[in-house]
N, C-alpha and C positions, 0 to 999 in steps of 0.2 A: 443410478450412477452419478448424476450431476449435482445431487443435493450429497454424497459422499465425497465428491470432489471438493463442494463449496466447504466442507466440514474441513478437509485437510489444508486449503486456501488459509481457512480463520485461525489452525492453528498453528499456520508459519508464521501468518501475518502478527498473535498475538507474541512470539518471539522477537520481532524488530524493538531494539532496544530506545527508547523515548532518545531526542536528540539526532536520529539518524532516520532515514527514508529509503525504501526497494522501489521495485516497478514490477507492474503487472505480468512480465516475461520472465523475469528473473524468479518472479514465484512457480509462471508457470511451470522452467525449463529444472526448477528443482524438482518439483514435481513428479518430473520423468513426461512432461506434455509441453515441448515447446512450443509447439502451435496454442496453445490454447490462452495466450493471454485474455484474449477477449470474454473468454471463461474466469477467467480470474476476475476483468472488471463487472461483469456481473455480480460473483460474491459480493465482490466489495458495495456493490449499492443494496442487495437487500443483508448484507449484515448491520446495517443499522436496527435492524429489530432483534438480534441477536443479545441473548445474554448470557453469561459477563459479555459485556462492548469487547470489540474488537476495532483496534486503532485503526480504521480503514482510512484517516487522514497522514497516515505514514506511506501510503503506496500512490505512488506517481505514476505519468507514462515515461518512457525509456527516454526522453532529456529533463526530466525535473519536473516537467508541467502538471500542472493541479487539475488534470482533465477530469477529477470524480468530482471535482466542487458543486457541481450543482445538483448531486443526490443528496447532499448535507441538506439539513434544517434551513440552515440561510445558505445564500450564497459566498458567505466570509467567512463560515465558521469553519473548514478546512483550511485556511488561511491562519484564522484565529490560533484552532489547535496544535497550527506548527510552531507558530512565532512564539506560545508559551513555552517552547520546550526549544528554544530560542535558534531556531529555524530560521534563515533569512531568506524571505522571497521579493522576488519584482517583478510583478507585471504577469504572477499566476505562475512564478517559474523558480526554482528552487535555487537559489544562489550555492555558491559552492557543491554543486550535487554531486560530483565525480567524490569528492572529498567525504561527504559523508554518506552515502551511497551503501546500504548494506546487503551483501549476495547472499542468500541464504547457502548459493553450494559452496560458498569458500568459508560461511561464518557457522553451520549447521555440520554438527560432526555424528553421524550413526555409530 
C-alpha cells in the first residue's frame, strides 16, 4: 500500500510546473488522504533515488518552508534548485508562496 501511495505522490509531484511550489497536504488531501502529509514527506525523501528525478525540491511545508532540505545532497541544494527556477527564498522560506503556490485539486483536472 505505502510504496503505491509513494508512486502516486511522485506522479503529482512530477506535475508541479518548474517556477511554482505545493505542500506536503495539498498533495496529500488530492490524493483523497488528508491526514497523510507526513506520508507524503516521506516520499519525498527517498525519491531522491527515484528515476526519472522527481522535483522533490518543489514541495514545502504548508507556509513555504524548506523543511525537506536536509534529505538533499547538501544542505543548500533544495535552496539552489528553487532560486534556478527563480524562486525567492529567506531564511529557508518561500517568498511570495500564497502567489505561487500550486494546488494540485484546483490545477489537476480528471
Amino acid at each position: 500500500m505505502e510504496k503505491d501511495f509513494f508512486k502516486m505522490v511522485y506522479e503529482v509531484v512530477k506535475l508541479v510546473p518548474k517556477g511554482r511550489v505545493t505542500s506536503y497536504g495539498a498533495i496529500a488531501n488530492y490524493l483523497g488522504s488528508k491526514s497523510s502529509s507526513r506520508v507524503v514527506g516521506y516520499a519525498m525523501n527517498a525519491s531522491h533515488k527515484i528515476k526519472p528525478k522527481v522535483p522533490a525540491h518543489r514541495v514545502v511545508n504548508r507556509i513555504g518552508l524548506l523543511s525537506g532540505k536536509k534529505h538533499f545532497e547538501t544542505p543548500f541544494q533544495m535552496e539552489e534548485l528553487l532560486m534556478k527556477e527563480k524562486i525567492v527564498i529567506k531564511n529557508d522560506k518561500v517568498i511570495d508562496f500564497k502567489k505561487i503556490f500550486w494546488d494540485p485539486q484546483k490545477e489537476l483536472k480528471f
